[in-house]
C-alpha positions in Angstrom: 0.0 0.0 0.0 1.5 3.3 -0.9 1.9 6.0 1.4 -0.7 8.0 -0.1 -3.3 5.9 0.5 -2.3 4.6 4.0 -2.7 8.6 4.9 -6.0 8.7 3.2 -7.2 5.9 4.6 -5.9 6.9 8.4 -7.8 10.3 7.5 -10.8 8.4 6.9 -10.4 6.2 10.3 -10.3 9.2 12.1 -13.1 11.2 10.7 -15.4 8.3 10.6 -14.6 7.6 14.1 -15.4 11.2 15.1 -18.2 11.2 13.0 -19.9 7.6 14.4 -18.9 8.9 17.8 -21.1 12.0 17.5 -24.2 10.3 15.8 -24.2 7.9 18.7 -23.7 10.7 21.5 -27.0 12.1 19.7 -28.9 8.8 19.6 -27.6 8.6 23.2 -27.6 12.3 24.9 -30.7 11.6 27.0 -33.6 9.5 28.9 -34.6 8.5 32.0 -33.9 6.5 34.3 -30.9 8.5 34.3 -28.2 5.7 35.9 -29.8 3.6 32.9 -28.8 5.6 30.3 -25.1 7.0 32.2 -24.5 3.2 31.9 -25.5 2.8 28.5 -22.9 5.8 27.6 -20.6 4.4 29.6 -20.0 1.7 27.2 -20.9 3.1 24.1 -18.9 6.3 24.0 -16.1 4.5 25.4 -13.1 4.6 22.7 -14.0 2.0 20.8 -12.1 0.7 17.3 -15.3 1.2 15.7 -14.2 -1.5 13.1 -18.2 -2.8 12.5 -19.0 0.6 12.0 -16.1 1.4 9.6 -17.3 -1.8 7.6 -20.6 -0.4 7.2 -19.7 3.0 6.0 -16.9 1.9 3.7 -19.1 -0.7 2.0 -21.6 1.9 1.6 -19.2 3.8 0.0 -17.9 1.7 -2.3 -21.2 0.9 -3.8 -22.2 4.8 -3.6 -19.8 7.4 -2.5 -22.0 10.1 -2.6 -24.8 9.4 -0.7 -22.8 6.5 1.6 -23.7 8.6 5.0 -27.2 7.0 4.5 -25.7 4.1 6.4 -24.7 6.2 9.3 -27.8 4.9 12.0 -27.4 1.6 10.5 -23.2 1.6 11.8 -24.4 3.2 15.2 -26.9 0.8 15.5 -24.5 -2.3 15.1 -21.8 -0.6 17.5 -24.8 -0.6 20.1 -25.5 -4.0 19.5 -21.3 -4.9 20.2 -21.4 -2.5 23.1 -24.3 -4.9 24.6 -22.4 -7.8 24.2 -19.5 -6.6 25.8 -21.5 -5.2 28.8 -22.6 -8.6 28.8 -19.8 -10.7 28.1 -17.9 -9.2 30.9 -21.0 -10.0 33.7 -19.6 -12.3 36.2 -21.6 -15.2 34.6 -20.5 -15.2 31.8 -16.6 -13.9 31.0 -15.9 -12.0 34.7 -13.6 -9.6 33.3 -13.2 -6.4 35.2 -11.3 -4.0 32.5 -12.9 -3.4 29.3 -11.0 -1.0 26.9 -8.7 -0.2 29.9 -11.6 1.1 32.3 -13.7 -0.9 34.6 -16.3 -2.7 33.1 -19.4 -1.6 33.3 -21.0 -3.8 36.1 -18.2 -3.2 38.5 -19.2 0.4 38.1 -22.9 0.6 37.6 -23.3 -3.2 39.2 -24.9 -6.3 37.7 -28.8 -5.6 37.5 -28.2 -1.8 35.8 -25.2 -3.4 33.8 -27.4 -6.1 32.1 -30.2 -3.8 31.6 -28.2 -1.3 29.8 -27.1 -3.9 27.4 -31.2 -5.0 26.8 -31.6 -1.2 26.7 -29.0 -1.0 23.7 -30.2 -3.9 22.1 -34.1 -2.2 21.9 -32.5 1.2 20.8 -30.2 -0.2 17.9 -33.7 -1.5 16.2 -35.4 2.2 17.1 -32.2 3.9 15.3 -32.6 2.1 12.2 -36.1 2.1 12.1 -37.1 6.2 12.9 -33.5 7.4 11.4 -32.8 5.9 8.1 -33.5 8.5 5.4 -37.0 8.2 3.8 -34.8 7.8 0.4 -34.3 4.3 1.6 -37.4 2.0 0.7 -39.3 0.5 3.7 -38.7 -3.0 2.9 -35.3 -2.5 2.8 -35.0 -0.7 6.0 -37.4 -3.7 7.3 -35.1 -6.5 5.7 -32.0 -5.0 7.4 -34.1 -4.6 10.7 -34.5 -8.8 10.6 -30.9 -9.4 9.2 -29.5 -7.6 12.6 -31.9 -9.4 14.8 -30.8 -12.4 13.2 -27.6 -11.8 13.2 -27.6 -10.8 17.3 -30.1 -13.2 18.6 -30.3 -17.7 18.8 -29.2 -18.1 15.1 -26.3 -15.5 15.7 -24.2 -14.0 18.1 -26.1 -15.3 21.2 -26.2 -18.7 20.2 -22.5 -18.4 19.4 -22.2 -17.2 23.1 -24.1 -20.4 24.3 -21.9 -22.7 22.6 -19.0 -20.9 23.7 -19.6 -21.3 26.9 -21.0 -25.2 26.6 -17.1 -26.0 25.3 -15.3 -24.1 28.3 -13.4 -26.0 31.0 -12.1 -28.1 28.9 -15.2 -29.8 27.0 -14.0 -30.7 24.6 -16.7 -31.8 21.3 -15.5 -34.7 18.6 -15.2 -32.0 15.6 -13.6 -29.2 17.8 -12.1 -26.9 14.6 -15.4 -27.5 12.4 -17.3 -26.6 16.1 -15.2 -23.8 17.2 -15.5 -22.3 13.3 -18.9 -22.5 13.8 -18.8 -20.3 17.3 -16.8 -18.0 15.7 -19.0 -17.5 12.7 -21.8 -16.3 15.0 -20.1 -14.6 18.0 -18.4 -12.9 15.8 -18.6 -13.6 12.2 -22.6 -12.4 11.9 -22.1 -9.2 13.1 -19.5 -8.4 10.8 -21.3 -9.9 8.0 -24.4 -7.8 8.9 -22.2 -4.7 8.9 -20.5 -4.9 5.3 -24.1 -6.8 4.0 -26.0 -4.1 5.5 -23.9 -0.8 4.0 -24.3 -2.9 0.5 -27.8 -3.6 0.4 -28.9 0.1 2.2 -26.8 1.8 -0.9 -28.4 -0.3 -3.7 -26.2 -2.9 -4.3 -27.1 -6.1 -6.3 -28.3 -8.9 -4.7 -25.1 -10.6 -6.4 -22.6 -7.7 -4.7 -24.5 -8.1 -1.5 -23.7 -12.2 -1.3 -19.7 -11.0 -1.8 -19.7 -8.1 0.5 -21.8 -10.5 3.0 -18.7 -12.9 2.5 -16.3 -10.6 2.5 -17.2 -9.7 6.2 -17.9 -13.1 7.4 -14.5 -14.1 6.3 -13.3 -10.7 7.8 -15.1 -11.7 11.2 -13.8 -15.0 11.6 -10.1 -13.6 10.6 -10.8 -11.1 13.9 -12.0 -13.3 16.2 -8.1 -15.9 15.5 -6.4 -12.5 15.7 -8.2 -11.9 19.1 -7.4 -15.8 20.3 -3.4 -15.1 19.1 -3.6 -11.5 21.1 -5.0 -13.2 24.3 -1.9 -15.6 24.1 0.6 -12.7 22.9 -0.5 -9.6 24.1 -0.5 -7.5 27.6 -3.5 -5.6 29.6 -1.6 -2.2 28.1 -2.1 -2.7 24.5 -5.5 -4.8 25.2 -7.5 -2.8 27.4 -8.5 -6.0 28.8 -7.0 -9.1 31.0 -5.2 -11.4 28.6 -4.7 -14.9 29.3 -8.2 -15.5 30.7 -9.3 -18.2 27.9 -6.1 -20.5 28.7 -7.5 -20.0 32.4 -10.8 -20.8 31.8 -9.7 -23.6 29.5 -12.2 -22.0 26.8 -11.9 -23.6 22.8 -9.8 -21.2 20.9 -8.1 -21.4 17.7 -4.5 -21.4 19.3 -5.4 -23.9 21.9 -6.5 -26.3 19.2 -4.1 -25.3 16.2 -1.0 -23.3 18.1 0.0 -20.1 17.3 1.9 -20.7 14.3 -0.4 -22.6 12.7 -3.5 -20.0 13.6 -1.2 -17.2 12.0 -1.5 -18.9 8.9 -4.7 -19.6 8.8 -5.4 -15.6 9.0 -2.8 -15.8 5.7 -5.5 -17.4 3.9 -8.6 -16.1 5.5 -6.6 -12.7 3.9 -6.5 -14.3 0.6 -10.3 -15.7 0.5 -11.5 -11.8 1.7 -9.8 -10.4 -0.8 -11.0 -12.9 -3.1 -15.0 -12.0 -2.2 -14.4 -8.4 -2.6 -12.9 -8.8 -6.4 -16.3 -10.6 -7.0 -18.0 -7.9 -6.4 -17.2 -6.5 -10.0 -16.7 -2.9 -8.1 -13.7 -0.7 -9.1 -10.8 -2.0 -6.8 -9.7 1.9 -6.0 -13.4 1.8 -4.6 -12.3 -1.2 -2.5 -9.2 0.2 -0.6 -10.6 1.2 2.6 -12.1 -2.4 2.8 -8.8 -3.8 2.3 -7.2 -1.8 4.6 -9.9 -2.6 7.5 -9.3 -6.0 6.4 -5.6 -5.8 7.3 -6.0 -3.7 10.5 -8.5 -6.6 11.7 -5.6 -9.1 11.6 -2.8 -7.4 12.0 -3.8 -5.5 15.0 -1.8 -5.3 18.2 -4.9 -4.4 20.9 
């Protein structure tokens, strides 16, 4: 990648960032109960990476660069939805972590009972944002598919049911097909939500149902690729760069990628989960200088250090 392009696409990190970050601040600047909503911005506003959101807004743009902003309630919505199931995958049943993004997480400041209500509160609100701030450009049935997708996506087909399997294979419980099982955790803790995200910027900008399967693809392939990096970085990286405790899934004995296939081998494996990505978004038959911010989130996914 040439420098030019590494700036512009650092330029577009950061305004996008700032830009999510202030669409969600709105979506999020007031309600009552108060402590309900000061916990729901406590994990929301938090400094995220914003990588689900970036997905969204950079597939949008590659189908439509004009009028890609459309997708802007539909990338807060889906960074409400990760906020929940941090907030919830840190609650002492589940994950027990007390840092999140280098702060306390939010039941060890709020406690338990307001913690998991915020994330049901942020669940509820991402469908609302969609729904009452997508621009009326946008047909209804569109707006109403993408609606069901992210439920999907989040709920007993997706992430949640990902979550429940997750936590069926820790302690050592170990299944008969643990890579083809642990593949198939990752593709929905992980791998749906990331799928929604570039699926969703594609079919909100009009992209073909054709383009929509390969950017779909592109980000299930991308999610899967972040969830090994995140396995290697709890073996390899420190509460510093993580903003969380590392270690805690060779404690808990959970079913990684590096516990069954090693680091070396799991760093290859991201080799050609790289290759396969790439390999979606060329289907797409869109320009590939329309592309590079895709490819560069792709490489920032894996190659990431926190």
């Amino acid at each position: 990648m040439v420098a030019t392009t590494k700036s512009n696409f650092e330029e577009f990190v950061a305004q996008k960032r700032m830009l999510v970050d202030a669409h969600l601040a709105e979506y999020l600047a007031t309600g009552s109960p108060e402590v309900l909503w000061e916990s729901m911005r406590y994990s929301v506003l938090s400094a995220g990476k914003r990588i689900r959101a970036l997905l969204c807004l950079a597939t949008a743009k590659a189908v439509n660069e004009e009028n890609y902003l459309v997708a802007m309630p539909c990338a807060c919505a889906i960074e409400m939805i990760h906020a929940m199931s941090l907030i919830h995958d840190d609650l002492p049943a589940l994950d027990n972590d007390d840092i999140r993004r280098g702060k306390p997480t939010n039941h060890k400041v709020f406690g338990e009972a307001t913690a998991l209500l915020a994330g049901d509160a942020l669940l509820m609100l991402a469908m609302e944002t969609i729904a009452n701030h997508i621009s009326d450009t946008v047909d209804k049935s569109v707006v109403l598919k993408v609606i069901s997708e992210l439920a999907n996506a989040t709920g007993a087909h997706g992430m949640v049911g990902g979550q429940v399997d997750d936590i069926a294979f820790t302690g050592g419980k170990l299944p008969d097909d643990k890579l083809a099982v642990l593949q198939s955790i990752h593709l929905r803790k992980t791998g749906m939500l990331t799928r929604f995200s570039t699926w969703s910027g594609a079919t909100l900008l009009g992209a073909t149902p054709e383009q929509q399967s390969h950017f779909a693809r592109f980000g299930e392939i991308l999610g899967l690729a972040f969830q090994i990096t995140d396995d290697l970085l709890d073996v390899t990286g420190s509460a510093e760069t993580l903003g969380k405790t590392p270690g805690k899934d060779a404690h808990a004995m959970k079913l990684t990628w590096v516990a069954i296939e090693g680091i070396d081998k799991s760093k290859a494996k991201l080799v050609d989960l790289r290759c396969e990505a790439e390999d979606a978004l060329a289907k797409t038959g869109i320009a590939k200088k329309s592309l590079t911010y895709l490819e560069s989130l792709l490489q920032l996914a894996i190659f990431r250090i926190s």
